[in-house]
C-alpha positions in Angstrom: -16.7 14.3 4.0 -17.6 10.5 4.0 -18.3 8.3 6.4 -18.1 4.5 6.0 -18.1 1.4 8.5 -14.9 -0.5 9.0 -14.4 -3.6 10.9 -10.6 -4.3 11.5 -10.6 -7.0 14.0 -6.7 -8.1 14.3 -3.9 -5.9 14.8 -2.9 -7.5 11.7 -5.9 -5.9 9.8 -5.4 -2.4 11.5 -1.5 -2.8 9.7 -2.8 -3.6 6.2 -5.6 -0.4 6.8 -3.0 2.1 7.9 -0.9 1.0 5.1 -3.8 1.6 2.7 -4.4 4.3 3.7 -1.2 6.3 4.5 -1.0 5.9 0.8 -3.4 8.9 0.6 -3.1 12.6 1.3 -6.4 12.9 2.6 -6.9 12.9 6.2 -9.1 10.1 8.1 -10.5 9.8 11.5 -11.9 6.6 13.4 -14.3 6.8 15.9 -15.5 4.0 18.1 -17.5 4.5 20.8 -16.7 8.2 22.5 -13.1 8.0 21.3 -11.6 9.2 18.2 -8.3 9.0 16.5 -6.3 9.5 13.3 -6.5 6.5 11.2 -3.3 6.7 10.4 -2.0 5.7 13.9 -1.3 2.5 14.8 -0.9 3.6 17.9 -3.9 5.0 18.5 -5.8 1.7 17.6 -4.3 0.0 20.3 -6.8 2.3 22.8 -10.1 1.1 20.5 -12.2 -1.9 21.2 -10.8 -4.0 17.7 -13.7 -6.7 18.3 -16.6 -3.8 17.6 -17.2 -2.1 14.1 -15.9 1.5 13.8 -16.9 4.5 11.6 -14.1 5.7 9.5 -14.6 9.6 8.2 -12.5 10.5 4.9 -12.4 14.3 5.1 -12.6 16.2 1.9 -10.5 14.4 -0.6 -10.0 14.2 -4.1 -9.6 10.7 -4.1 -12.4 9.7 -2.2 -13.5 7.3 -5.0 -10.0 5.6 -5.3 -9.9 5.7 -1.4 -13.7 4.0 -1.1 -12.3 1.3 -3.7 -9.0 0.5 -1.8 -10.3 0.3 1.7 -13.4 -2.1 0.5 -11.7 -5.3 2.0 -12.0 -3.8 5.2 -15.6 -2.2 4.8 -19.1 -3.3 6.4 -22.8 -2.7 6.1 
């Protein structure tokens, strides 16, 4: 499991990152604040705050380093 900070702070941005990563057989979770959702729902980004970093988790995976190099547009310290 990895865990990495995203920032995605236009619906436009949360498009691009589901694209990016439905791409990807792994499985992904966002949380932000108390709630949590599949990453791969665009729905489920409308209930997040998009103006706040989230934490993205990459559940066991392969690809985790071709994953970590895809998503790095979207990534923060």
């Amino acid at each position: 499991m990895k865990n990495v900070n995203i920032n995605l702070d236009s619906i436009e941005k949360v498009r691009e990152f589901v694209d990016t990563i439905s791409k990807f057989k792994a499985d992904f979770d966002i949380t932000s604040g108390t709630k949590d959702i599949d990453a791969k729902s665009i729905l489920g980004f409308l209930t997040l705050d998009l103006s706040k970093p989230m934490n993205l988790t990459i559940h066991d995976s392969d690809e985790t380093d071709q994953i970590l190099e895809a998503i790095k547009p979207f990534t923060v310290e």
